[in-house]
C-alpha positions in Angstrom: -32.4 6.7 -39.9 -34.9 10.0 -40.2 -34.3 10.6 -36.9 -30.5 10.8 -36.7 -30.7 12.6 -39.8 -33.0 15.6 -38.5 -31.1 15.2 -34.7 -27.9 16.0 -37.3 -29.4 19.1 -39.6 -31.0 20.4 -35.8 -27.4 20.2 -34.4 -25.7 22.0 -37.3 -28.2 24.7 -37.8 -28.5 25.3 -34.0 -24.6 25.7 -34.0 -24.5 28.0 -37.3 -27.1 30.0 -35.3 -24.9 30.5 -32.6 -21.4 30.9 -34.7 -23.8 34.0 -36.4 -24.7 35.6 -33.3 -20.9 35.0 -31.8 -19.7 36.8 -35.1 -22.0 39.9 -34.5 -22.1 40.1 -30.5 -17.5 40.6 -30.9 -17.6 43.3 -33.5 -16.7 46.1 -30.5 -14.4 43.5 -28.3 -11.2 45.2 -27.4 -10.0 42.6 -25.5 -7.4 40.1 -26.9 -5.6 37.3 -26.4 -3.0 34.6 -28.5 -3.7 30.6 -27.8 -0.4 29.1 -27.8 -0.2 26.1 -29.3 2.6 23.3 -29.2 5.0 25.2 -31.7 2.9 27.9 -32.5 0.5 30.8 -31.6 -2.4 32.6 -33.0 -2.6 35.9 -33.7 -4.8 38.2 -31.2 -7.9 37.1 -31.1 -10.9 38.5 -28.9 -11.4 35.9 -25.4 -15.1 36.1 -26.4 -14.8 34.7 -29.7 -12.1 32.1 -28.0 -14.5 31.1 -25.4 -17.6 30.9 -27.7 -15.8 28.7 -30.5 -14.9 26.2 -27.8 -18.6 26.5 -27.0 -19.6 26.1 -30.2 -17.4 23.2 -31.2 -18.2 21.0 -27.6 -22.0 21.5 -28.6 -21.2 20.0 -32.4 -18.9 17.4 -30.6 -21.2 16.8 -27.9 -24.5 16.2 -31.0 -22.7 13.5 -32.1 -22.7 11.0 -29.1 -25.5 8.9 -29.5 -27.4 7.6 -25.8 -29.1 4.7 -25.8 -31.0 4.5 -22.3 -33.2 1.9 -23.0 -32.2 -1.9 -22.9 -33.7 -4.3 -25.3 -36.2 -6.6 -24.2 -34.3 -9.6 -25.1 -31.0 -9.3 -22.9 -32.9 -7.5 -20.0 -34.3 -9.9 -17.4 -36.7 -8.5 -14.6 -36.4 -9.6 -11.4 
């Protein structure tokens, strides 16, 4: 229970890190771009800050899958 609560804060603040530096590194981006949704489109936004935020949300995404490599020693059998 500790542990998948400090995997979780270490995920977040990690993430919050990088949303901060994304933030300050596009102050001086001239290039933009719209993401067209199904019915709808966003206003210009810089491909930096498009490209970091999918970063950013695959990391959070990606924090919450929880591997479990190792096989009880009850159901495996050794041959």
């Amino acid at each position: 229970m500790f542990f998948e609560l400090k995997k979780f804060l270490f995920n977040t603040s990690i993430n919050i890190t990088f949303f901060i530096m994304l933030l300050i590194g596009i102050q001086n981006s001239s290039n933009k771009a719209k993401v067209n949704f199904l019915l709808n489109e966003t206003i210009g936004l810089p491909i930096s800050f498009i490209i970091g935020t999918s970063f950013i949300s695959g990391s959070i995404l990606g924090g919450f899958i929880k591997f479990n490599f190792y096989k009880s020693s009850k159901s495996s059998k050794s041959y």
